[in-house]
C-alpha positions in Angstrom: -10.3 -78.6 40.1 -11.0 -74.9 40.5 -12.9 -73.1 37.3 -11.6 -69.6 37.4 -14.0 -69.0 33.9 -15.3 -69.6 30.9 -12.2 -69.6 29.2 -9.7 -71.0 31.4 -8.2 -74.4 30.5 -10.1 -76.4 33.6 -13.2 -75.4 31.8 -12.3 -75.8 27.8 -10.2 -79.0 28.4 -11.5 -80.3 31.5 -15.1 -79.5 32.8 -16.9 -79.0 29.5 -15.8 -82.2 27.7 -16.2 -84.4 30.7 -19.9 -83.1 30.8 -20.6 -83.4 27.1 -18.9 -87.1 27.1 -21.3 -88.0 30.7 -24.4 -86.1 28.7 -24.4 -88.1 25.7 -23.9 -91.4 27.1 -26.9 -91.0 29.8 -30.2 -92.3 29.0 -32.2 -89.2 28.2 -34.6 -89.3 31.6 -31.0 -88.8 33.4 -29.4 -86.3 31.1 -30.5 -82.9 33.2 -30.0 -84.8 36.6 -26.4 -84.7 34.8 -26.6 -81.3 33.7 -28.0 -80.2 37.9 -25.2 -82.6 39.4 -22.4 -80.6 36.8 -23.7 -77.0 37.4 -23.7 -77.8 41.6 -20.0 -79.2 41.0 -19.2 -76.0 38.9 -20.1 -73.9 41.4 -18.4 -75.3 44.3 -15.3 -75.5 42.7 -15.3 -71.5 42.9 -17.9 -71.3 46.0 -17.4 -74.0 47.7 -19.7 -74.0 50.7 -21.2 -70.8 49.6 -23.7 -73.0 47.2 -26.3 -72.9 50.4 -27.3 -69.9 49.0 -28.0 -70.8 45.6 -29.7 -73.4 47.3 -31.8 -71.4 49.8 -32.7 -69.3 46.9 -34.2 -72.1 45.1 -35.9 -73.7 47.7 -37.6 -70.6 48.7 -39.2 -70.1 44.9 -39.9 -72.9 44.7 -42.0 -73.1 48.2 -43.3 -69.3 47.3 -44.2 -70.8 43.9 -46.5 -73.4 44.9 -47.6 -71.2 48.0 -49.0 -68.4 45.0 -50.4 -71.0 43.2 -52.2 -72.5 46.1 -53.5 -69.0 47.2 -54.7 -68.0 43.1 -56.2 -71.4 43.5 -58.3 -70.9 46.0 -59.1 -67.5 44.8 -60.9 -69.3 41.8 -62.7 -71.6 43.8 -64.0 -69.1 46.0 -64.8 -66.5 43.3 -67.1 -69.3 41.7 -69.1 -69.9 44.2 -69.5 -66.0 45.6 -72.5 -64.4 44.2 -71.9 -61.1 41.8 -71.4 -58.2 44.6 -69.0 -59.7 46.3 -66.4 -60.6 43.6 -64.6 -57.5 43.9 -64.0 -57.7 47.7 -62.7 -60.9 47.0 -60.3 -60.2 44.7 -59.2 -57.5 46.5 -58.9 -59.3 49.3 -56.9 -62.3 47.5 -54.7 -59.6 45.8 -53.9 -58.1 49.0 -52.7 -61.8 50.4 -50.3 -62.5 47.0 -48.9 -59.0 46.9 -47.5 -60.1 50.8 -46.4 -63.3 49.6 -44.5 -61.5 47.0 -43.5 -58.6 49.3 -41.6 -61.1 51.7 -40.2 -63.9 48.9 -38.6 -60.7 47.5 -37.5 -58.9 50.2 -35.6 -62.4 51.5 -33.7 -62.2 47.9 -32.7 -58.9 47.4 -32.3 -58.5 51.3 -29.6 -61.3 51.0 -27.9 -59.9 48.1 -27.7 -56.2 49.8 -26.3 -57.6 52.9 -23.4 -59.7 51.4 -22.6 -57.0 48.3 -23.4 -53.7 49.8 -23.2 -53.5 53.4 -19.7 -52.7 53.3 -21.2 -49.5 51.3 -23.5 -48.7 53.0 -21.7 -49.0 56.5 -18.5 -46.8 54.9 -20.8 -44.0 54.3 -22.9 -44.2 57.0 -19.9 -44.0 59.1 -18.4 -41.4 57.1 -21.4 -39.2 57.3 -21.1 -39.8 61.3 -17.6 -38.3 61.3 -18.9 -35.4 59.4 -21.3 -34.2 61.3 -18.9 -34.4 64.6 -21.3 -38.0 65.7 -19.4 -40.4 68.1 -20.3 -43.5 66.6 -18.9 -45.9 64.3 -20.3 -49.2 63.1 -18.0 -52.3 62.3 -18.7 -53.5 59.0 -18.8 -56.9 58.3 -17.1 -58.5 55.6 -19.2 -61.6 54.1 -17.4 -63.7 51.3 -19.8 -63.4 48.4 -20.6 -66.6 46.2 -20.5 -66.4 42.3 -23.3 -65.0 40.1 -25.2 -63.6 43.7 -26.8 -60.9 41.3 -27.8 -63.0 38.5 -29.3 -65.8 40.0 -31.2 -63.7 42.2 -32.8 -61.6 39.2 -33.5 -65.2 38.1 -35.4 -66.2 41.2 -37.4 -62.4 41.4 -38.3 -62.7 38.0 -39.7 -66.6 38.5 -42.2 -65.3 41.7 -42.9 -62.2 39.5 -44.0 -64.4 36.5 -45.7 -66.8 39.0 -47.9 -64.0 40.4 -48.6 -62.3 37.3 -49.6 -65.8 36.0 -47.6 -65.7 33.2 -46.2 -68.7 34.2 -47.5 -71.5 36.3 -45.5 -72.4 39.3 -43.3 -75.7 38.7 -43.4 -78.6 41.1 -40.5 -80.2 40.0 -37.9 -79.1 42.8 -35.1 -80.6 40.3 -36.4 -78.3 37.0 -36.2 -74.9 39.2 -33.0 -76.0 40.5 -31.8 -77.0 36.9 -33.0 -72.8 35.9 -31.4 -71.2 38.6 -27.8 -72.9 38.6 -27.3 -74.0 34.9 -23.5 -74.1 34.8 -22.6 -72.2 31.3 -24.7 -69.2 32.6 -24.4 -69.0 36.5 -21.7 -67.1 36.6 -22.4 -64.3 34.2 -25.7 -64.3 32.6 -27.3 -63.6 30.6 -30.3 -63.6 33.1 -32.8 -66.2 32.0 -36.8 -66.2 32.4 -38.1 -69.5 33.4 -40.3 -69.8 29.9 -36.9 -69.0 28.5 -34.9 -72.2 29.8 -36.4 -74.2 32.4 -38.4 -76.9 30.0 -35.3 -76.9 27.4 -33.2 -77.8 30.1 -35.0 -80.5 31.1 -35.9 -82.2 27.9 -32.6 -84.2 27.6 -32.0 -83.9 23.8 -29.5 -85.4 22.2 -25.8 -84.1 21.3 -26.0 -83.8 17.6 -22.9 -83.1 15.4 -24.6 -80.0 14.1 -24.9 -78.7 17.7 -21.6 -79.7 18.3 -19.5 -78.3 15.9 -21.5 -74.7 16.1 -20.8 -74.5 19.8 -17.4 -75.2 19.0 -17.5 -72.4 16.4 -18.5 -69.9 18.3 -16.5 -70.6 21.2 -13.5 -70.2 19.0 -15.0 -66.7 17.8 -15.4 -65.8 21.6 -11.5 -67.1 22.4 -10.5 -64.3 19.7 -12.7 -61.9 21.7 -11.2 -62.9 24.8 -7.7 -64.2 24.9 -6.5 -62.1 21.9 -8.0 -58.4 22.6 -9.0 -58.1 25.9 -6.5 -59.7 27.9 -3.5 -58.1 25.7 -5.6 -54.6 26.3 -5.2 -55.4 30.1 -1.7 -54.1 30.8 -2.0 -51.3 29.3 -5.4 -50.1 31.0 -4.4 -51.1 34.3 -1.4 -48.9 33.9 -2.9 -46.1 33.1 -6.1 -46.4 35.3 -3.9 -46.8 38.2 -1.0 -44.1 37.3 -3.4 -42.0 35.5 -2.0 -38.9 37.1 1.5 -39.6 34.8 0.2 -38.5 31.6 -2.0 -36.3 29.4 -5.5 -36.5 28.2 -4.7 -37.9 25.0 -3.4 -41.0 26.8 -6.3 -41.1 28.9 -8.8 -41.1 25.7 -7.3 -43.9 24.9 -7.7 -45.5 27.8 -10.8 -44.8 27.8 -11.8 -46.4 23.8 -9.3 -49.3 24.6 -11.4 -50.4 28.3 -14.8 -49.7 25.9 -13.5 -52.0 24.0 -12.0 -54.8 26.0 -14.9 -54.7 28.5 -16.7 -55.6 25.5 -15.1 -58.0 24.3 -14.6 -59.8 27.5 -18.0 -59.8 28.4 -19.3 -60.6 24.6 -16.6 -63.2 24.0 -17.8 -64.7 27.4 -21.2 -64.7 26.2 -19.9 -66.6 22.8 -18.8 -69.4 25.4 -21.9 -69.5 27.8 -24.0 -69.2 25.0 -22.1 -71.6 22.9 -22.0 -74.3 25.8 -25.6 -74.3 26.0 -25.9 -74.8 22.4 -23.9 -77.9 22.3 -26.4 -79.5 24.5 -29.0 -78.1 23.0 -30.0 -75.5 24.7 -31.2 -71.6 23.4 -29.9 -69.2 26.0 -31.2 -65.5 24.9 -28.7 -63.1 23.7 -27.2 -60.5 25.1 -25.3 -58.6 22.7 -27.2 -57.1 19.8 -23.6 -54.8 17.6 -24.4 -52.4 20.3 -21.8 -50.4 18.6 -24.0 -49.1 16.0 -26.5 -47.4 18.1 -27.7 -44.0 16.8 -28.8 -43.0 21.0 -27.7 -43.7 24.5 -31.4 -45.6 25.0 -30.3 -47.9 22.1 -26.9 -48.6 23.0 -28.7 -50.4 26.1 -31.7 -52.2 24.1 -28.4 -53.8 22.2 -26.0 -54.3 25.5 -26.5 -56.5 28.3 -30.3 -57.0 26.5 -31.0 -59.4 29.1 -30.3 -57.2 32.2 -32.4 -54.1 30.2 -35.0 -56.3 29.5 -35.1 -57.3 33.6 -35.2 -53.8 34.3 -38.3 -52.5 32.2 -40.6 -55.5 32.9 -39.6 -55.9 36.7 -39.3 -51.9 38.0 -39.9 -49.7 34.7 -43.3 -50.9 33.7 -44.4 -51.2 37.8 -43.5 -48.0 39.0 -44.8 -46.6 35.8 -47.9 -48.0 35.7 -48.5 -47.4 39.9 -51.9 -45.6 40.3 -49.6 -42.2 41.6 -47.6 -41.9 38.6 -50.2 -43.0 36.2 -52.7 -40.0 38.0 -49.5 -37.5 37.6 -49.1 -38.5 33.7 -53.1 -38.2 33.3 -52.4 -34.4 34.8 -49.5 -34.1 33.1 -50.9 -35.1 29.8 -53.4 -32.6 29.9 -50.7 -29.5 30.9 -48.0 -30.6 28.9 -49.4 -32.7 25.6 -48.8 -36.2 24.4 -45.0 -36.1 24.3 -43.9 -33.5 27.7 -46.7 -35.1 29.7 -46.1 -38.9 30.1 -42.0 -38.2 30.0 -43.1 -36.5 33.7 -43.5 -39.8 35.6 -41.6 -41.8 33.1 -38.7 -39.8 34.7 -39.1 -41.3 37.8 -39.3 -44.8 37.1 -36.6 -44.3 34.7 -34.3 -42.3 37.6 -35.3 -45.6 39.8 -34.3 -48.3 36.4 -30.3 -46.2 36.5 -30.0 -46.1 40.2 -30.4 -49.7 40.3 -28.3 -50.5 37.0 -25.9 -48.3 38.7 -25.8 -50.4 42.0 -26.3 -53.7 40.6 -22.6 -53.6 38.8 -20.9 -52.7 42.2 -21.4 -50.9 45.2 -19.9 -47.4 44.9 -20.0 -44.0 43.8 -18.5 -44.6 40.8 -21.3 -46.9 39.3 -24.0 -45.0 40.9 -22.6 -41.8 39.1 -22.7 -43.7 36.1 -25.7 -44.9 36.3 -26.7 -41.4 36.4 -24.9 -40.2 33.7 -26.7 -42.7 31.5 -29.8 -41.6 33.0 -29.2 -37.8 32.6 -28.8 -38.4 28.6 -31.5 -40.7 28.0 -33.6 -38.3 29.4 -32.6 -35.6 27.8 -32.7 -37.7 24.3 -36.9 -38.2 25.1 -37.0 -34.1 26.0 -35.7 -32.2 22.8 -36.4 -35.4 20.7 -39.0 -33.3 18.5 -37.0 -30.5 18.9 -34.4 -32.3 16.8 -36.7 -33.2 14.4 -38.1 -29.8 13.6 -34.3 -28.8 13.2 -33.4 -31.6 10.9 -36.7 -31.2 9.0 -35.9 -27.3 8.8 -32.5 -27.7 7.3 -33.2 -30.6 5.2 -31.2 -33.8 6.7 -32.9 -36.9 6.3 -32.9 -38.9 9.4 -32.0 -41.9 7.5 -29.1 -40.9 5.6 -25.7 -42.3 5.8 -23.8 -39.1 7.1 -26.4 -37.9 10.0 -26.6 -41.7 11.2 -22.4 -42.0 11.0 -22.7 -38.7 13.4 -25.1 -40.1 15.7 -23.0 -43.4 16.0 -20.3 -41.6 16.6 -21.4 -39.0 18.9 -22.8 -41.8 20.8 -19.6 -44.1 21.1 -17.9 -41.4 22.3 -20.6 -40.9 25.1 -19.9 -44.7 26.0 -16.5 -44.2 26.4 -16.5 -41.5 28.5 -19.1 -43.3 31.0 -16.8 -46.1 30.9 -14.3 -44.1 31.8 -16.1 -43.8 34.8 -17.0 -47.5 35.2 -13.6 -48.5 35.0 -11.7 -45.9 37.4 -10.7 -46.8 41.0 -13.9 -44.5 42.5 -15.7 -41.5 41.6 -13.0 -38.9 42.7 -10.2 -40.7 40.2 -12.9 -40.7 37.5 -13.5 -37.0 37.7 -9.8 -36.5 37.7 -9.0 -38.5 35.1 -11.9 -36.8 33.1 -10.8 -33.4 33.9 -7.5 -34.2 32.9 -8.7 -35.5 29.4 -10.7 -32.1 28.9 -7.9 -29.5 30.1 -4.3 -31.7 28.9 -5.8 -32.8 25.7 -2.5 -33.9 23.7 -1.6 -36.4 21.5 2.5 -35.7 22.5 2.3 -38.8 24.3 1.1 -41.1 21.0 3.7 -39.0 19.0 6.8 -39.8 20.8 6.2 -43.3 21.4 5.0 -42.8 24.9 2.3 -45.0 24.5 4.4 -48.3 23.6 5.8 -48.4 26.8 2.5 -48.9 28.9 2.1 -52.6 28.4 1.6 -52.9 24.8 4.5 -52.1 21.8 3.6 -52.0 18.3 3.1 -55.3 17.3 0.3 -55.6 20.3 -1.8 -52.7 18.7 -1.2 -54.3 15.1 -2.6 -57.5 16.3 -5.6 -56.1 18.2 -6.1 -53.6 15.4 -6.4 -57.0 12.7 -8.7 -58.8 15.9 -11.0 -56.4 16.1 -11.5 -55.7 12.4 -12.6 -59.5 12.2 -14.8 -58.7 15.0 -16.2 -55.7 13.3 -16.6 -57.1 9.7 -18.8 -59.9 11.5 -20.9 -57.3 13.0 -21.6 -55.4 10.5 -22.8 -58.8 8.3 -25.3 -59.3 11.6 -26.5 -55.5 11.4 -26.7 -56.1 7.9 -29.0 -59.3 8.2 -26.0 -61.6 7.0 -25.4 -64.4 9.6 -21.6 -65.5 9.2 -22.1 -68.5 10.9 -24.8 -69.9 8.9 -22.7 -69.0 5.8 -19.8 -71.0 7.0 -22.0 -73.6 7.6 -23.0 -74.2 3.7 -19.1 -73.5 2.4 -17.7 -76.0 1.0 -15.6 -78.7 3.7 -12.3 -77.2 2.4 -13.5 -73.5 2.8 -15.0 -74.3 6.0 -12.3 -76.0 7.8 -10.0 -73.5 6.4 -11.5 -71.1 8.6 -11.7 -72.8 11.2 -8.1 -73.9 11.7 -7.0 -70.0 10.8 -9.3 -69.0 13.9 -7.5 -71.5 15.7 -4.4 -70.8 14.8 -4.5 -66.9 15.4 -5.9 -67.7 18.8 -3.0 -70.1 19.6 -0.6 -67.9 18.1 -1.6 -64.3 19.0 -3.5 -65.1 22.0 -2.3 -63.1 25.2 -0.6 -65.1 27.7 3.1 -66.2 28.8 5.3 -63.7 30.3 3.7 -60.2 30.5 0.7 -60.6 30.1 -2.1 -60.6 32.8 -5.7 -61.9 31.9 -8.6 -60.2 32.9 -10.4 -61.3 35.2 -14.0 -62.1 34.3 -15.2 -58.7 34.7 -19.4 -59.3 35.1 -18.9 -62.1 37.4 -17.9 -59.2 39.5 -21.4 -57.8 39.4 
């Protein structure tokens, strides 16, 4: 049985009830040797032999685990018994001896990960650069087969020996509770991208299915089917079309391009999320969000505290607040400070550890120009946000606008959707050359003749596709706007009445069944983030 995702019939039908039905009739002490013995047969049926590497990379934190604690062990036991003076060498010694521990248990992950997802990359334009400069060499590029969720479970493993060193954590001995963190089936093939204080001991607890749990996983994995089947997958015709042929037609068709990917890359990756994180649920399992109605950000740098939180949050605590905090850039913002005041001064190294945070967002979702370009691009205007932030004050303040009125924050969310969509426009097209063409074409042949005429309903989707995404995403939007608003839809259907309750839920299933893209014509998407 081979699980293509989250939301294909092997999993939904298949693979998740034959887990829950196994899980609940265990004895609890077996229940997450069930769980580790599912999530290694979930994985093979996509990776087959390609599971040695999820399993090198838990046997190597778990060895560098207890190797760390050993060493901050010893540490202590030394320290007690040096006399005053000679604590600090000590330390400093010790420190020296954990930062190479780190140094190499690091270097083995992310070394694995660049070999088998960017050596093609790097090899291409090394090459390339060779033939430019008139260089008679070539090197053959190797091509590795990559298993699923490489860059997740290896943030996983970095953060755990991070955590470990910084003794937030203390390293686990139990080989089978590490393993259990690192390949948890409902989240190893897109995320979100769990800490070990996050998981690891829920996972291993062995609670009991309870109808509550149940029936809310089941909930929500109906919500995520709407998100899924019914709007991204009947966008994808229609994108690939014109992301492929965009040369055919005008800007205004490429705008709309451009909304509609925004849009179903959300949704697919969202309404996967509403299945991983669902899954977990039904055993009873927390698994931290990723999705916060990132569509109602007022800035770039909030649109990215409230998408992909988990990945964000990876970024800031594992390379934002380290480079940052590095005794270089912490002397430049001291220097800085002084030249420059409170606000110009510390933005001077910030810069650079935020430059390093976008290159490597940039790379991590694929390896080429196109994602490093937009991780730029998101860079470039986050930046610029922190510079002539109290510039825009003083201008607001001057002419009156209160920051928290309706009307300036309905600007700023708009202003800053349609900055989304034109970096997605880059995310999505087939490399950095047909991104800039397609951009330049939206600027310069800006028309709506091609919406007019009917142009636009023969690309994949007619009118009665639009009406039904149109009516799907309104639901979509009406829920998120009860979250923004502090209103939890679920725990409202929850206290309805039975009737009410299971009113709903057979209309959900009912307009998934009904309206759901599949048959002749239509293509799924493919699980975009398990990509990355």
């Amino acid at each position: 049985m081979e699980i293509s995702s989250y939301v294909s019939i092997a999993y939904l039908v298949l693979f998740l009830p034959a887990v829950i039905l196994l899980y609940g009739i265990s004895p609890r002490r077996i229940r997450p040797y069930v769980l580790l013995l599912s999530s290694y047969a979930f994985f093979w049926s996509i990776s087959g032999k390609l599971l040695i590497y999820l399993l090198l990379s838990t046997f190597s934190i778990h060895h560098t685990g207890a190797w760390l604690a050993l060493v901050q062990t010893e540490r202590k036991g030394v320290l007690l018994q040096a006399d005053k003076g000679g604590k600090k060498a000590i330390r400093t010694a010790y420190q020296k001896k954990l930062r190479r521990i780190v140094a190499f248990s690091v270097c083995l992950h992310i070394g694995i990960l660049i070999v088998l997802k960017y050596s093609s990359f790097l090899g291409g334009n090394i090459n390339a650069l060779f033939s430019a400069l008139h260089i008679p060499v070539a090197f053959t590029i190797p091509k590795y087969a990559v298993p699923i969720g490489l860059s997740f479970f290896t943030l996983q493993a970095v953060s755990y020996i991070f955590d470990v060193y910084r003794e937030k954590i203390p390293a686990d001995k139990h080989l089978g509770r590490l393993a259990l963190f690192m390949a948890f089936f409902p989240q190893i093939m897109e995320g979100p991208i769990c800490r070990y204080q996050d998981t690891a001991l829920q996972l291993f607890k062995g609670a009991p299915i309870s109808y509550q749990n149940l029936t809310r996983g089941i909930q929500r994995i109906l919500f995520g089917l709407l998100k899924k089947i019914v709007i991204a997958d009947r966008l994808n015709v229609f994108i690939q079309n014109v992301f492929n042929g965009y040369a055919a037609y005008d800007g205004g068709i490429i705008a709309l391009a451009a909304v509609l990917y925004t849009c179903q890359l959300y949704m697919e990756f969202s309404g996967t999320m509403d299945v991983v994180i669902a899954s977990a649920e039904i055993f009873g399992i927390t698994l931290p969000e990723n999705f916060r109605q990132p569509f109602f950000s007022r800035t770039i740098s909030e649109f990215w505290q409230r998408w992909h939180i988990t990945l964000g949050t990876w970024f800031k605590d594992y390379i934002f607040y380290p480079l940052s905090m590095a005794k270089p850039l912490k002397k430049l913002t001291s220097r800085a400070r002084k030249k420059l005041g409170n606000h110009f001064g510390p933005l001077i190294a910030g810069s650079a550890a935020l430059f390093a945070v976008w290159l490597c967002n940039g790379l991590w979702h694929g390896a080429g120009w196109n994602y490093i370009f937009f991780g730029m691009y998101h860079f470039a205007f986050i930046l610029t946000g922190n510079i002539i932030e109290p510039l825009s004050r003083r201008i607001t303040g001057s002419l009156h606008i209160r920051r928290d009125s309706f009307p300036w924050m309905a600007i700023q969310i708009l202003r800053t959707g349609i900055l989304v969509c034109i970096g997605e426009l880059f995310f999505r097209a087939n490399g950095l050359a047909a991104g800039l063409a397609m951009f330049k074409i939206m600027i310069t042949d800006f028309s709506l003749a091609s919406i007019q005429n009917g142009t636009v309903f023969t690309l994949g989707m007619d009118k009665r596709d639009f009406l039904i995404t149109l009516i799907a995403v309104m639901i979509v939007f009406v829920n998120s706007i009860l979250k923004e608003r502090g209103i939890l839809p679920r725990q409202w259907l929850v206290t309805c009445r039975l009737p009410l309750r299971w009113a709903v839920y057979y209309g959900l299933i009912l307009f998934v069944i009904i309206f759901g893209a599949y048959g002749t014509g239509y293509v799924p998407v493919d699980p975009i983030y398990a990509n990355f």
